[in-house]
C-alpha positions in Angstrom: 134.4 89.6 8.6 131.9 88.5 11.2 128.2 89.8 11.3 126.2 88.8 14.3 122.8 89.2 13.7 120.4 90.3 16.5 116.8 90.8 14.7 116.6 94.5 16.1 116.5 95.9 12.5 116.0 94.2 9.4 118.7 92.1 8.1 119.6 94.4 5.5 120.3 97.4 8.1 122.5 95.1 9.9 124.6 93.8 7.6 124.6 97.4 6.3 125.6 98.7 10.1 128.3 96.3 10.7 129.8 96.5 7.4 130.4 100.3 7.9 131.4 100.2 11.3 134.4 97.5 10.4 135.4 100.7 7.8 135.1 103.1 9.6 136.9 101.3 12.7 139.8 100.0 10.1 138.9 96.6 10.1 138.1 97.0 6.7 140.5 98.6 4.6 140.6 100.5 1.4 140.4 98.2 -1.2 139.7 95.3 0.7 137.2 92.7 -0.6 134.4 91.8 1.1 132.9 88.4 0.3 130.5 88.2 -2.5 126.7 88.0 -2.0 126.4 84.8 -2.5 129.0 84.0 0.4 127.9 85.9 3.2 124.3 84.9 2.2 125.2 81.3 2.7 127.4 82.2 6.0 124.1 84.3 7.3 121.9 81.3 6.5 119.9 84.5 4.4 118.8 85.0 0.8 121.2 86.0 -1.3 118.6 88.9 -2.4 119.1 90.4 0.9 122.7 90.7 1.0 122.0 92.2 -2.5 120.4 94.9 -0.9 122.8 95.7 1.5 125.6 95.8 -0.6 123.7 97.7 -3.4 122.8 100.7 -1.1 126.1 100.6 0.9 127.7 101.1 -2.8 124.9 104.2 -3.2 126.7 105.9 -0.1 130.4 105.2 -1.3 130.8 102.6 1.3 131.7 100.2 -0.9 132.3 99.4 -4.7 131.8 96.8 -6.7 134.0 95.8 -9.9 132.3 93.5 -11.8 134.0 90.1 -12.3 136.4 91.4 -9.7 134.3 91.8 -6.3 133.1 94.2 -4.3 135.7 96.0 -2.4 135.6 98.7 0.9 136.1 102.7 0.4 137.9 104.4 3.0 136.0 106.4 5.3 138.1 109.6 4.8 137.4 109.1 0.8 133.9 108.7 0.8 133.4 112.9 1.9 132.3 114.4 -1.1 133.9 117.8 0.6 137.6 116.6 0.9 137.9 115.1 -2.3 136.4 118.3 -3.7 139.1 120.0 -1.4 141.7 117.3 -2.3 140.6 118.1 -6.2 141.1 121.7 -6.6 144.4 121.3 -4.2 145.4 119.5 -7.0 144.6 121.9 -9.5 146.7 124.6 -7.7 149.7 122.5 -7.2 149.7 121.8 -10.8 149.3 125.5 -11.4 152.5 126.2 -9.6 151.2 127.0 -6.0 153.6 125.9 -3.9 153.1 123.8 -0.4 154.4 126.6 1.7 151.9 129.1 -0.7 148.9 126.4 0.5 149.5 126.1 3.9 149.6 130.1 4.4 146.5 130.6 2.6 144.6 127.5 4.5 145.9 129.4 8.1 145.1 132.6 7.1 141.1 131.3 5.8 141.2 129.3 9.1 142.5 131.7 11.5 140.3 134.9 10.0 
């Protein structure tokens, strides 16, 4: 992972930027780890404290997520909306309730289509 910085923003907002761009682009994966704090504060030539920041609001918005003693890892973009897994939750619930796929996909056409 490579973060040029430019000094337009505050370090913080560009490490936060970039990181979510590489998700959101693919680069980053789910579940992929990103380098500790302590890492990328050394490659950035920054305090660690900054990187802190970053990675401590990124995690606020479900960009990222830290394990401790593990790392701190990327979230998908498409699982960060709070709407799909809310949709993804209760389509769930149905299916375990007995609705069927073909049950699903009529009733998601006929909400969509009026």
């Amino acid at each position: 992972m490579e973060i040029h910085l430019t000094g337009k923003k505050s370090i913080y907002e560009e490490i936060m930027e970039t990181v979510e761009r590489y998700i959101d682009l693919g680069v980053l994966k789910d579940g992929e780890r990103l380098p500790s704090v302590r890492t990328l504060a050394m490659r950035l030539g920054v305090n660690p404290n900054t990187v802190a920041r970053a990675y401590y609001e990124l995690e606020d918005k479900n960009v990222i997520r830290s394990i401790p003693k593990k790392g701190v890892f990327a979230c998908a973009a498409d699982k960060r909306s709070p709407v799909k897994e809310e949709a993804r939750s209760r389509l769930i619930m149905l299916r375990d309730a007995g609705l069927t796929r073909e049950e699903a996909l009529a009733l998601v056409g006929e909400v969509y289509d009026g």
